[in-house]
C-alpha positions as CSV (number, residue, x, y, z in Angstrom):
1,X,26.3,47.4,-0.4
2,X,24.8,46.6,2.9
3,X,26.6,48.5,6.2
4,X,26.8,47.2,9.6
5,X,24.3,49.2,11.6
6,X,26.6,47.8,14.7
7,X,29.3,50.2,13.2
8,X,26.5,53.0,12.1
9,X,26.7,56.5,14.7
10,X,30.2,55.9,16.0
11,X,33.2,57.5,16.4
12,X,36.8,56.1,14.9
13,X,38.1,54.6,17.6
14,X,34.8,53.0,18.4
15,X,34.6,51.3,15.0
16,X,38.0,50.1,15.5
17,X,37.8,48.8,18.5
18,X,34.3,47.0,17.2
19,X,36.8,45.8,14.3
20,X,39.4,44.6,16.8
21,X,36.7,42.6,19.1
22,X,35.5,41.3,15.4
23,X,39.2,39.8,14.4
24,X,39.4,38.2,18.4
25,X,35.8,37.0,18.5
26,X,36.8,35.2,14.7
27,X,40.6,34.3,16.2
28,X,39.3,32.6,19.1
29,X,35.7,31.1,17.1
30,X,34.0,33.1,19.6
31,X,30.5,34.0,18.3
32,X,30.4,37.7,17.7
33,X,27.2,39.8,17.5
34,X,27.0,40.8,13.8
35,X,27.5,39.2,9.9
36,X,30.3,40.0,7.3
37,X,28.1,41.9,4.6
38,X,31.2,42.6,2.0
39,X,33.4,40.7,0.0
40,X,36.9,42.0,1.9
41,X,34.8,41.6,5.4
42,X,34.8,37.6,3.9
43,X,38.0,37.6,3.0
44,X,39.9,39.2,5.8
45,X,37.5,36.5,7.6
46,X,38.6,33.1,5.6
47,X,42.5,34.6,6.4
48,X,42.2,35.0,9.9
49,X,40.7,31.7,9.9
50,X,43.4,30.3,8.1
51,X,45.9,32.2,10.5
52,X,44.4,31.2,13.7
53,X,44.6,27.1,12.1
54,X,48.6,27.5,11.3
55,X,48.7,29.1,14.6
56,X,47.2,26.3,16.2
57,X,48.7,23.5,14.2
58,X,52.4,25.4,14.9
59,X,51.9,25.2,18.2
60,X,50.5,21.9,18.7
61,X,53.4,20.7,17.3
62,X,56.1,22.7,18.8
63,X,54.6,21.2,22.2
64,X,54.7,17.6,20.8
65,X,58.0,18.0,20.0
66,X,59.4,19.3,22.7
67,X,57.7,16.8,24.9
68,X,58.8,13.6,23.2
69,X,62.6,14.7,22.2
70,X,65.4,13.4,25.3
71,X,67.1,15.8,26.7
């Protein structure tokens, strides 16, 4: 198994913070400064991705709906 040497020398609550800047940066499709190396790292990955699309799709529709029903 290959470790991130971005999380290598840190403390706890630096890795997690790393983690939580990962899950944003991958929310948000904003490029983030390291690779997934493990198979959970992919999979939390694909489900946020999913996440972020029914987030998006949710909303998107919420706002059409509300814009187009008379009040």
């Amino acid at each position: 198994r290959k470790d991130n040497e971005d999380l290598q020398n840190r403390s706890i609550v630096s890795q997690l913070t790393m983690s939580i800047w990962y899950c944003f940066g991958n929310f948000v499709e904003y490029g983030v400064d390291f690779d997934v190396c493990t198979a959970a790292g992919r999979i939390l990955t694909v489900g946020l991705h999913i996440l972020s699309l029914i987030l998006v799709a949710s909303y998107t529709a919420n706002l059409a709906s509300d814009l187009t029903i008379a009040k």
